[in-house]
N, CA, C and O of each residue as an XYZ file, in Angstrom:
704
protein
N    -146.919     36.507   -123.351
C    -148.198     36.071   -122.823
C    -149.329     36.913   -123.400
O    -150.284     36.375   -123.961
N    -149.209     38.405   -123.245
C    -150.065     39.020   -123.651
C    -150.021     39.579   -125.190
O    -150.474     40.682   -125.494
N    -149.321     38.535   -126.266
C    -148.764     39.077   -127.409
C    -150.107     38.468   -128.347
O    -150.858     37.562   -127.988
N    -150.171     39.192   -129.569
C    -151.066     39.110   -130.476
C    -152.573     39.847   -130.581
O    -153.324     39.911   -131.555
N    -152.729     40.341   -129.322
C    -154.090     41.380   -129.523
C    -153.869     42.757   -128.439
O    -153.322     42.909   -127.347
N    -154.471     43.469   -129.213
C    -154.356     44.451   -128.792
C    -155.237     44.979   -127.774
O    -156.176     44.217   -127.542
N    -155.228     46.160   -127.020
C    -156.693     46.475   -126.073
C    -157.814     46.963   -127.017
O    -158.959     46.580   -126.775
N    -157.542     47.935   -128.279
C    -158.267     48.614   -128.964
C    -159.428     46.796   -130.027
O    -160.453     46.908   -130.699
N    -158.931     45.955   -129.823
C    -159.204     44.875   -130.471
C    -160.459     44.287   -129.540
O    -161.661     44.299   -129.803
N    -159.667     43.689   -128.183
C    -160.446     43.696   -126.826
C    -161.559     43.949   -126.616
O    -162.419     43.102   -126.373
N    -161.813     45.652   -126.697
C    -162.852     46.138   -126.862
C    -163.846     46.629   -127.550
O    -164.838     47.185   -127.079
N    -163.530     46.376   -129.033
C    -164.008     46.079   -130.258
C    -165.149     44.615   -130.213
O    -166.363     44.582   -130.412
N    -164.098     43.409   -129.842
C    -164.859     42.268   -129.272
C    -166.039     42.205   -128.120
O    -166.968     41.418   -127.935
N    -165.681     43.135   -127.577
C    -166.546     43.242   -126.294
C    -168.127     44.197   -126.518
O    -169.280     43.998   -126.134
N    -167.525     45.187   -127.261
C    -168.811     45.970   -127.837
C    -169.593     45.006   -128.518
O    -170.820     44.955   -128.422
N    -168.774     44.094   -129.336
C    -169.588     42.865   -130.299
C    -170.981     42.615   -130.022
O    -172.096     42.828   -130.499
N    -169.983     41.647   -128.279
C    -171.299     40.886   -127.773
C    -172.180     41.347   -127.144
O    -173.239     40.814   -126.812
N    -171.646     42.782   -126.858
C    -172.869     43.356   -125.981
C    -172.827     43.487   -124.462
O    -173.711     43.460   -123.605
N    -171.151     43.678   -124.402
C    -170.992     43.477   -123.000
C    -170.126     44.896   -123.085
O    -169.481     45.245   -124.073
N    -170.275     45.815   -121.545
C    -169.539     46.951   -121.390
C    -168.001     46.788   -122.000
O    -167.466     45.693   -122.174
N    -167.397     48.045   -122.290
C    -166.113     47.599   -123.117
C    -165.509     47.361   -121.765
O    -165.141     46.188   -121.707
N    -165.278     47.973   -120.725
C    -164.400     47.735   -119.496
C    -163.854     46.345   -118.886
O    -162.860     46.173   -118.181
N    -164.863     45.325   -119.397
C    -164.834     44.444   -119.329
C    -165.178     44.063   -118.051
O    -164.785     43.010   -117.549
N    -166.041     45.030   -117.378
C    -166.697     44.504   -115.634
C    -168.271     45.161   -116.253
O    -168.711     45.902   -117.132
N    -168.953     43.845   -114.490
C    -169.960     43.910   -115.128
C    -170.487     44.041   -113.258
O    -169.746     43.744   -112.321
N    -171.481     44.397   -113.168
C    -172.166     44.693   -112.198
C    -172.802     43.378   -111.225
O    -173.852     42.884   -111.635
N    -172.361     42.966   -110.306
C    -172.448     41.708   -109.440
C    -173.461     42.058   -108.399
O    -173.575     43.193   -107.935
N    -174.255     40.946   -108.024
C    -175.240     40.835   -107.099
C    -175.125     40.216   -106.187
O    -174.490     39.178   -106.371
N    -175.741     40.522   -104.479
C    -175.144     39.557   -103.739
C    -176.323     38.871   -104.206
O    -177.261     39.126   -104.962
N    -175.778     37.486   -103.170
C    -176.695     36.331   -103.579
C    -177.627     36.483   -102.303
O    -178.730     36.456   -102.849
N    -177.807     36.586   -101.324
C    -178.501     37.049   -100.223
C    -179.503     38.033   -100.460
O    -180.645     37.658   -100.725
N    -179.230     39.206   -100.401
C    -180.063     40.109   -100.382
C    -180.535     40.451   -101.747
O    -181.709     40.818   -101.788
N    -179.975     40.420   -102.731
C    -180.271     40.542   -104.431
C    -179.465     41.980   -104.833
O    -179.406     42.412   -105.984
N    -178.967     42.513   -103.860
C    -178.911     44.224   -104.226
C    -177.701     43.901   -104.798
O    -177.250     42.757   -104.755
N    -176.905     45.217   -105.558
C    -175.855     44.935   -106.384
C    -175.024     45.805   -105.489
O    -175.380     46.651   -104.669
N    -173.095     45.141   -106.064
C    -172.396     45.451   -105.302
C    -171.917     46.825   -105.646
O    -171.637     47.010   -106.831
N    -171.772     47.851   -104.784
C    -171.172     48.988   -105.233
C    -169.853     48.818   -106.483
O    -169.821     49.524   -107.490
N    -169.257     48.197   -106.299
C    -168.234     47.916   -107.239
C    -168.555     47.434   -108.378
O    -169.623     46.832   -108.493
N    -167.682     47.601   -109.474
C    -168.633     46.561   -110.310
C    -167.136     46.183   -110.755
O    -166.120     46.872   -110.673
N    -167.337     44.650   -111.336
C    -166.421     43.440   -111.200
C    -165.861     43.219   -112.589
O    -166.360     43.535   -113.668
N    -164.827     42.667   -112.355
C    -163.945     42.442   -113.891
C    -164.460     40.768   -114.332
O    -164.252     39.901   -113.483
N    -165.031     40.417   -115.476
C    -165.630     39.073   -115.485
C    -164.559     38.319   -116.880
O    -163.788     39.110   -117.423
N    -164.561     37.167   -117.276
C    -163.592     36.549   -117.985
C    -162.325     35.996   -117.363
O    -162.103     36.033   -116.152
N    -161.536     35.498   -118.238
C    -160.469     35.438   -118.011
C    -159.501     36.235   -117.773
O    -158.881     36.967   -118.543
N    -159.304     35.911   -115.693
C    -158.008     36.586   -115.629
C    -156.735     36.313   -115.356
O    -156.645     35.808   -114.237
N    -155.353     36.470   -116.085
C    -154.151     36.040   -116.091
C    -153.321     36.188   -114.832
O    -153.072     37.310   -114.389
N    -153.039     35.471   -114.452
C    -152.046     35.663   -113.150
C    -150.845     34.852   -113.598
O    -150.846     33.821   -114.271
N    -149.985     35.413   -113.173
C    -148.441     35.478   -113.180
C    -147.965     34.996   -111.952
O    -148.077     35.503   -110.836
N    -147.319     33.761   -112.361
C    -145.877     33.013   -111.269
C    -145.489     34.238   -110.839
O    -145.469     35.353   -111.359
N    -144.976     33.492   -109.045
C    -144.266     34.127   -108.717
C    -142.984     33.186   -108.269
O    -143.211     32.177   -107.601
N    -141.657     33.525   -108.640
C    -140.642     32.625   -108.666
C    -140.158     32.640   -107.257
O    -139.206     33.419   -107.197
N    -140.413     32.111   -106.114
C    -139.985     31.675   -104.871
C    -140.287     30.694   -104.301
O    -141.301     30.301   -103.723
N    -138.991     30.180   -104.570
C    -138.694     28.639   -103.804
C    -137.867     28.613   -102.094
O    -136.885     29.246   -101.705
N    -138.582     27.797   -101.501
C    -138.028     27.982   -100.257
C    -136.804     27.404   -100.541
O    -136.094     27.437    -99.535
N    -136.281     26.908   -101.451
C    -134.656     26.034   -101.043
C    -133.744     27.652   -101.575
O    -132.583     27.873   -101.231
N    -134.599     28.647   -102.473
C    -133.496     29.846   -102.388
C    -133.683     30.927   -100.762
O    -133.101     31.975   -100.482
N    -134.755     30.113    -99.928
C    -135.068     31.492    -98.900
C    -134.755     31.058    -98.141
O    -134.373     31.834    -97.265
N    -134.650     29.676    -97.842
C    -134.059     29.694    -96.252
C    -132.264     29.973    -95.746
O    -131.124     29.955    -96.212
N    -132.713     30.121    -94.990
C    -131.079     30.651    -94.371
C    -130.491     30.139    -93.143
O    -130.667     31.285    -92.727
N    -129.961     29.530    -92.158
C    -129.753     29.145    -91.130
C    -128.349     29.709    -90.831
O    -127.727     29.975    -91.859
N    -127.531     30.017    -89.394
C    -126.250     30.169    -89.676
C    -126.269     30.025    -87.681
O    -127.121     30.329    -86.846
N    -124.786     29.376    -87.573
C    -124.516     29.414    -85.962
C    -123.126     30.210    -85.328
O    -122.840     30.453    -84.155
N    -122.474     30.477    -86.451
C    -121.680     31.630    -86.316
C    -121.286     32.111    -87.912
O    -121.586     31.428    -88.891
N    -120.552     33.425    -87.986
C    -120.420     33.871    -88.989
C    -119.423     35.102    -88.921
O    -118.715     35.325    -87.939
N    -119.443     35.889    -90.091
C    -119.405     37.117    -90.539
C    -119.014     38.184    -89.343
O    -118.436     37.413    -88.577
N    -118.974     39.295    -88.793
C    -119.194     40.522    -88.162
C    -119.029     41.592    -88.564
O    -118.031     41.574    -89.284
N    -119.493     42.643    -88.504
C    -119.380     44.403    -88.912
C    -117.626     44.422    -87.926
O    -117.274     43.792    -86.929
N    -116.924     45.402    -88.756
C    -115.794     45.512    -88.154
C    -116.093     46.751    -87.558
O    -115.299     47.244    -86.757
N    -116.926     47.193    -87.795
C    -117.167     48.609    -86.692
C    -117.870     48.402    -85.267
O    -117.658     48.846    -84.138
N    -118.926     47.410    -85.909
C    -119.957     47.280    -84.678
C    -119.728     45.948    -84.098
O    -120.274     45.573    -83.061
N    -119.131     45.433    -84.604
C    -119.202     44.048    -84.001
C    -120.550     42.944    -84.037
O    -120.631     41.860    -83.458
N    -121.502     43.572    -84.867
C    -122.612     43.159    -85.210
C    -122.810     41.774    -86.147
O    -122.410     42.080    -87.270
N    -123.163     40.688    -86.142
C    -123.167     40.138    -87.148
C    -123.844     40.680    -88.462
O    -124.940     41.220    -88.310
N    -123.362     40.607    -89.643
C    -124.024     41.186    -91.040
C    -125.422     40.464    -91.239
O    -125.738     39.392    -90.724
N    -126.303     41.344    -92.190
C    -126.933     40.720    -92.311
C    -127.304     40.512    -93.803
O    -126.629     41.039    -94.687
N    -128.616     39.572    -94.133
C    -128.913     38.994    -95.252
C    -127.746     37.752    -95.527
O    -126.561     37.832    -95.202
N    -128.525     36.370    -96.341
C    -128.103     35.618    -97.030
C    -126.983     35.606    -97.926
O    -126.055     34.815    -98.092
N    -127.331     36.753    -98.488
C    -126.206     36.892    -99.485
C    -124.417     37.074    -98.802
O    -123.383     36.862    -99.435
N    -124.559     37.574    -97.193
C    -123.610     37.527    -96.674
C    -122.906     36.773    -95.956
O    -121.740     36.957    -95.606
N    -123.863     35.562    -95.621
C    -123.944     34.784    -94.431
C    -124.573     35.219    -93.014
O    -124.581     34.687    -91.903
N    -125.085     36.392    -93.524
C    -125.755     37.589    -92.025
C    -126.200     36.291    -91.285
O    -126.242     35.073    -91.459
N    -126.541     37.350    -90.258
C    -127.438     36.688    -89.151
C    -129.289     37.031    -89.147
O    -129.480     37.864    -90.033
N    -129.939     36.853    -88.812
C    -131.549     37.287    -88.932
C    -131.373     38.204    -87.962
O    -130.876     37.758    -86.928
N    -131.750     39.890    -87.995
C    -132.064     41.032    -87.076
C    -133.448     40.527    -86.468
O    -134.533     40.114    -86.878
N    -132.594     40.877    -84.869
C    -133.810     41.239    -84.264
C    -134.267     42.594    -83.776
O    -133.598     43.240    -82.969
N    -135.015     42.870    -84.101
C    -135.273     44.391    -84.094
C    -136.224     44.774    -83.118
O    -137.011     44.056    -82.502
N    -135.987     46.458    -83.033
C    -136.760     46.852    -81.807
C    -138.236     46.642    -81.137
O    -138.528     46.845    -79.959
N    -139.310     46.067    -82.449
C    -140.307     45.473    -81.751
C    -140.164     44.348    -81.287
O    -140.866     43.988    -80.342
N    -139.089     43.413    -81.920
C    -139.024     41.951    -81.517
C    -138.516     41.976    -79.859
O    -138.840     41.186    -78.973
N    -137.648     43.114    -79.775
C    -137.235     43.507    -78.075
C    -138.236     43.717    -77.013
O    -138.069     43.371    -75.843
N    -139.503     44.424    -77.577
C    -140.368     44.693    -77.069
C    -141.273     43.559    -76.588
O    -141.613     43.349    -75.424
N    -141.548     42.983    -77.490
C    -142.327     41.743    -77.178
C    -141.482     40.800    -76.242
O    -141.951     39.907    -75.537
N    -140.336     41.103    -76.341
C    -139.488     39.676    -75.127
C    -139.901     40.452    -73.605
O    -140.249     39.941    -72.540
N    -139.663     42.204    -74.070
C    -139.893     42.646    -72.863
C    -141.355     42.508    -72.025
O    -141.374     42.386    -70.801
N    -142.290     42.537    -72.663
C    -143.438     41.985    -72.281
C    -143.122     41.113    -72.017
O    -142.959     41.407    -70.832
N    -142.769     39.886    -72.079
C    -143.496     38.657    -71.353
C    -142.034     38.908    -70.490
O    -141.958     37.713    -70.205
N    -141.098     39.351    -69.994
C    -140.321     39.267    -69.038
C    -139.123     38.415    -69.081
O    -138.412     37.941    -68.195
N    -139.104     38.358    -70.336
C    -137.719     37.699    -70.766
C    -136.665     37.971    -70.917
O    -136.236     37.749    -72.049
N    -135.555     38.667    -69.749
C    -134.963     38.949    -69.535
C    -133.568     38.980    -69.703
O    -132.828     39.923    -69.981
N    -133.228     37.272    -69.395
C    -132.163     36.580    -69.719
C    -132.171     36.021    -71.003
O    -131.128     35.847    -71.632
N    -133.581     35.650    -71.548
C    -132.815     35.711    -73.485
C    -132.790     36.891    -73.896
O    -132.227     36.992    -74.986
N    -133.478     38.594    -73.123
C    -132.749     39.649    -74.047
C    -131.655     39.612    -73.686
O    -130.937     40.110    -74.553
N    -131.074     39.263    -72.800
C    -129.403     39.631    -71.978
C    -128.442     38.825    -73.101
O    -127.267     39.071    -73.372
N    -129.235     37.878    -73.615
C    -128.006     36.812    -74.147
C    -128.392     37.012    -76.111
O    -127.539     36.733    -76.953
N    -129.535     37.431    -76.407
C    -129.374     38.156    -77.499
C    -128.757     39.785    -77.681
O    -128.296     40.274    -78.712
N    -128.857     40.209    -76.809
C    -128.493     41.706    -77.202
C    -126.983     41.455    -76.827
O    -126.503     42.207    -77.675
N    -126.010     40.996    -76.242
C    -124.940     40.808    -76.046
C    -124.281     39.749    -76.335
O    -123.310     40.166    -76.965
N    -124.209     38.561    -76.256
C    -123.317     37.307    -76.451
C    -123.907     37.120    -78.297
O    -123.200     36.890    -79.278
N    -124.949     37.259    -78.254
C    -125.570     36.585    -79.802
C    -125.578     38.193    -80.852
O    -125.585     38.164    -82.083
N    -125.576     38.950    -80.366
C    -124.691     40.131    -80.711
C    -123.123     41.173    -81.256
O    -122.420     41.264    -82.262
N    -123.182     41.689    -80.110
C    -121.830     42.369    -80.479
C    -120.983     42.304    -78.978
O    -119.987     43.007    -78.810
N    -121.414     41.524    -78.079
C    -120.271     41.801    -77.149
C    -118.929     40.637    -77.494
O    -119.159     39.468    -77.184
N    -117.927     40.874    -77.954
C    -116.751     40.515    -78.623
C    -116.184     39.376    -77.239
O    -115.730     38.283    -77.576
N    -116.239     39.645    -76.110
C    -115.455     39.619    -75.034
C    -116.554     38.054    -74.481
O    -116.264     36.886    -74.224
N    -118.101     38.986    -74.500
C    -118.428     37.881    -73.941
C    -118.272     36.557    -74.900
O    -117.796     35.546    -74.381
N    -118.626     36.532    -76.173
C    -119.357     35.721    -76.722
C    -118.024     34.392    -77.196
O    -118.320     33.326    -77.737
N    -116.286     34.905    -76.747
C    -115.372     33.733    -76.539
C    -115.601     33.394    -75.281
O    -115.495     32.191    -75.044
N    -116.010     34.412    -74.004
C    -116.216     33.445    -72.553
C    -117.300     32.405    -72.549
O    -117.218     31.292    -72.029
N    -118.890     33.186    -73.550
C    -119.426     31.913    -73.400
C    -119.028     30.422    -74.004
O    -118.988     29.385    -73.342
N    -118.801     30.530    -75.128
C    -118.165     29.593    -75.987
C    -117.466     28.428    -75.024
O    -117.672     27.216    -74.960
N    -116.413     29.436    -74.192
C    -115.420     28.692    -73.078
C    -116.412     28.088    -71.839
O    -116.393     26.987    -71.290
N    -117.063     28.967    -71.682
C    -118.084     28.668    -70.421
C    -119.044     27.234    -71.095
O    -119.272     26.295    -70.334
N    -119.375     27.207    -72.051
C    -120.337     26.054    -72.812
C    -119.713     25.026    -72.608
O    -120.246     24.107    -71.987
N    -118.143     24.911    -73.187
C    -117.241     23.855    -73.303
C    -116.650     23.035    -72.107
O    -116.386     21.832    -72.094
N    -116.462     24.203    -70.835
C    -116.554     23.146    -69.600
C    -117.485     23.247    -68.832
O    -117.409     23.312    -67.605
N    -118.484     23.270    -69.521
C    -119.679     22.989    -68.538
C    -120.166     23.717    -67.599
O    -121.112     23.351    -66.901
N    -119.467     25.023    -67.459
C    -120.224     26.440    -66.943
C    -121.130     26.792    -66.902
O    -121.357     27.540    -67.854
N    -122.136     26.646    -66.073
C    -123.037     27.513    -65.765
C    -123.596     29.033    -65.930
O    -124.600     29.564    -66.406
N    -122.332     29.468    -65.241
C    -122.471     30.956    -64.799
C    -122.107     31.760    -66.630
O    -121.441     31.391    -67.597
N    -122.914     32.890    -66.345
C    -123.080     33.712    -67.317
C    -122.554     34.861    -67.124
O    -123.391     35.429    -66.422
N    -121.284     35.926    -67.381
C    -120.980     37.025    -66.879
C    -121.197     38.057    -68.153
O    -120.160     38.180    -68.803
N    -122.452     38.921    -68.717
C    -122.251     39.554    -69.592
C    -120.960     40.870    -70.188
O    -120.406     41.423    -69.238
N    -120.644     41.199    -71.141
C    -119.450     42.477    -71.082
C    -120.619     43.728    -71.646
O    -121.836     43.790    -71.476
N    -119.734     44.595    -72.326
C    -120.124     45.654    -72.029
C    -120.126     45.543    -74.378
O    -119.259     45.475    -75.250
N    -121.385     45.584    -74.341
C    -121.259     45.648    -76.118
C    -120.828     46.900    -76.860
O    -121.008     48.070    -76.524
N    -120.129     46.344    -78.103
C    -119.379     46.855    -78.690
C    -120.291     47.925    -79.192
O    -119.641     48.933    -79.469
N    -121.955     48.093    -79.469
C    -122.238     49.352    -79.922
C    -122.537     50.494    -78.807
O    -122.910     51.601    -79.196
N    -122.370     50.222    -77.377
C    -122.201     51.162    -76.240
C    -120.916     51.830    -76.738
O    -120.999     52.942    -77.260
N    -119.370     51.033    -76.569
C    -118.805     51.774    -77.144
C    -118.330     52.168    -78.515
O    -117.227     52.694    -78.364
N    -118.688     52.149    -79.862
C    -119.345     52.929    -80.564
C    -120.245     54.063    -80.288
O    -119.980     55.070    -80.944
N    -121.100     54.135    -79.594
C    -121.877     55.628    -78.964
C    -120.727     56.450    -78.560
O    -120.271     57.515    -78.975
N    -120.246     55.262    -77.201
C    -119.640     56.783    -76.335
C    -118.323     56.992    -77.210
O    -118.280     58.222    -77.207
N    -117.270     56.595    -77.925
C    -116.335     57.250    -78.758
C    -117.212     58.308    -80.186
O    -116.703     59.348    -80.604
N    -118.408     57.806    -80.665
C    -119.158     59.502    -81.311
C    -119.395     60.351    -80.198
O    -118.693     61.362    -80.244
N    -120.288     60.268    -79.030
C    -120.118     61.631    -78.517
C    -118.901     62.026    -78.159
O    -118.741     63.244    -78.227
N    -117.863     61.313    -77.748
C    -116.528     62.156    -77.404
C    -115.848     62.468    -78.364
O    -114.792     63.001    -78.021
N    -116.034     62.338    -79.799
C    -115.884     63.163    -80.961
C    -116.752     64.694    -80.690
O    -116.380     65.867    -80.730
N    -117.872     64.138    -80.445
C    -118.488     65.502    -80.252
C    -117.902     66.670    -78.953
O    -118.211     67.861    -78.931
N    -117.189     66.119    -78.145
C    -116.180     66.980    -77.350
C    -116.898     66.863    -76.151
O    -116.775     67.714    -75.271
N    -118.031     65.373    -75.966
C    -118.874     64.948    -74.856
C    -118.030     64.142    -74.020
O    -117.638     63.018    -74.331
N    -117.716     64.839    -72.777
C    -117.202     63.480    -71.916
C    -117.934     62.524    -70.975
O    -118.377     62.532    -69.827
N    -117.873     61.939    -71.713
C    -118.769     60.500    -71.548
C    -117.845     59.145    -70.677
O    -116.943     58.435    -71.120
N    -118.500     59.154    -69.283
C    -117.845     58.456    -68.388
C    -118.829     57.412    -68.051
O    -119.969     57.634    -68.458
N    -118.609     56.183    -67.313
C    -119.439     55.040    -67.032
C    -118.471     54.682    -65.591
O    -117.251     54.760    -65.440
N    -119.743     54.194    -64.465
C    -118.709     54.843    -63.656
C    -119.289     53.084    -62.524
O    -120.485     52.792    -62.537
N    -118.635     52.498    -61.991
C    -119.272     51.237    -60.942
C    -118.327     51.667    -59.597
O    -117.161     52.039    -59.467
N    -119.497     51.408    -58.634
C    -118.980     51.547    -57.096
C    -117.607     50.742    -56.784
O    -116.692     51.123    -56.054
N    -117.705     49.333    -57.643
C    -115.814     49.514    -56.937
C    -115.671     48.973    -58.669
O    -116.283     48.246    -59.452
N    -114.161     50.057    -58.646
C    -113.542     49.787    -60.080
C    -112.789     48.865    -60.165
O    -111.590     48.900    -59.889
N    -113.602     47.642    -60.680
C    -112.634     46.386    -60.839
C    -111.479     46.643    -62.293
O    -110.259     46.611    -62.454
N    -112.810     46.925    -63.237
C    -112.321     46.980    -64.642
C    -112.361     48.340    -65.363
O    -113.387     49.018    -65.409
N    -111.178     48.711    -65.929
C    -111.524     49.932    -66.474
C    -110.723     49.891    -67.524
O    -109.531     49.583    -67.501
N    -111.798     50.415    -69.103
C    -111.206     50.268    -70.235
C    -110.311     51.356    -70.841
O    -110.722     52.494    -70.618
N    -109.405     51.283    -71.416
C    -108.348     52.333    -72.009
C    -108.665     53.934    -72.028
O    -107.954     54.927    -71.874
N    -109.977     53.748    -72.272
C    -110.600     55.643    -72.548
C    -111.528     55.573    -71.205
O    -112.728     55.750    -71.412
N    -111.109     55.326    -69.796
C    -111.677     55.403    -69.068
C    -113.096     54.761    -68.811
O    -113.868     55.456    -68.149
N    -113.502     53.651    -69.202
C    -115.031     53.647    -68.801
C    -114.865     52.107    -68.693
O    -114.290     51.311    -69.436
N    -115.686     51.904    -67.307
C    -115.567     50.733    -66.637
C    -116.302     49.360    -67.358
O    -117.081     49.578    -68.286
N    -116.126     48.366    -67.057
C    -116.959     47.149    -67.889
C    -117.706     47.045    -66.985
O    -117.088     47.118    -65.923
N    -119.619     46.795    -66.753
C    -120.286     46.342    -65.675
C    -119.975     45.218    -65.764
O    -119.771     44.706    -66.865
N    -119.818     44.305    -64.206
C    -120.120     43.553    -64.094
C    -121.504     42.450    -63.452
O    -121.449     42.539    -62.226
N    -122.160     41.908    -63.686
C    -122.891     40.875    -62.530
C    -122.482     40.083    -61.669
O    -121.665     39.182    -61.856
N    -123.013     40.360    -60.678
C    -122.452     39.101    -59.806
C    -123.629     38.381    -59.322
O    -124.808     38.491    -59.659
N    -123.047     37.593    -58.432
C    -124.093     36.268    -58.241
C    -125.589     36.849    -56.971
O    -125.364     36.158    -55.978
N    -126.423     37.430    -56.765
C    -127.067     37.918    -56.216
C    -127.707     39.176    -56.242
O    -128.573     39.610    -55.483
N    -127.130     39.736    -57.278
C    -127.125     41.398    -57.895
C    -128.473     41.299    -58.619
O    -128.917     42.270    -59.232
């Protein structure tokens, strides 16, 4: 694009006509007459494509992929990820008081492993009721601190459920 002249040429031409070599020239508003502190690049200027097509950007997906550590769905296209929602996007649900879609993004549309075959099951006969589990990056935390030699307990007034390394699953119930 820019092949066959040089800058030292450019401004050779430009001295010609009698115009600054920089190739800007000092602009006026049209209002007041005064000139703009800046002074402006005039001629032809080249702009360059930019190659993005929405049929390479969009992405859609309704299940997929998961982190075998976190239980997270992956992310980016290239993996089949899922779209992150991230900690301001949490924030803003929390403002307006949206409670039950953070409950059902941060866990079922997430990493809770447990819930997200009950909902599936719960969808299929027509279930209502929603019982969240306990997500897979809680425990991820508490097995690093108990590497760290932290004993890390989770503890509910009556122990219905209690997982292998001691720590209970919350549950909801209907009035809670």
């Amino acid at each position: 694009m820019f092949d066959g002249i040089t800058e030292l040429e450019i401004k050779d031409l430009l001295r010609k006509a009698g115009l600054p070599e920089s190739g800007k020239t000092v602009l006026f508003d049209g209002l007041m007459g005064e000139p703009f502190d800046q002074e402006v690049t005039v001629g032809f200027i080249y702009m360059m494509k930019l190659y993005h097509l929405v049929d390479d950007k969009i992405h859609a997906r309704s299940t997929g992929p998961y982190s075998l550590i976190t239980q997270q769905p992956l992310g980016g296209k290239a993996q089949f990820g899922g779209q992150r929602f991230g900690e301001m996007e949490v924030w803003a649900l929390e403002a307006y008081g949206a409670a039950y879609t953070l409950q059902e993004i941060l866990t079922v549309k997430s990493d809770d492993v447990e819930g997200r075959s009950k909902i599936y099951e719960a969808i299929v006969k027509g279930d209502l009721e929603f019982t969240p589990g306990l997500p897979e990056s809680v425990n991820v935390l508490i097995r690093e601190l108990q590497s760290l030699c932290l004993n890390v307990e989770l503890e509910k007034a009556d122990r219905e459920e209690i997982l292998p390394w001691g720590i209970e699953v919350p549950r909801l119930r209907k009035g809670e």
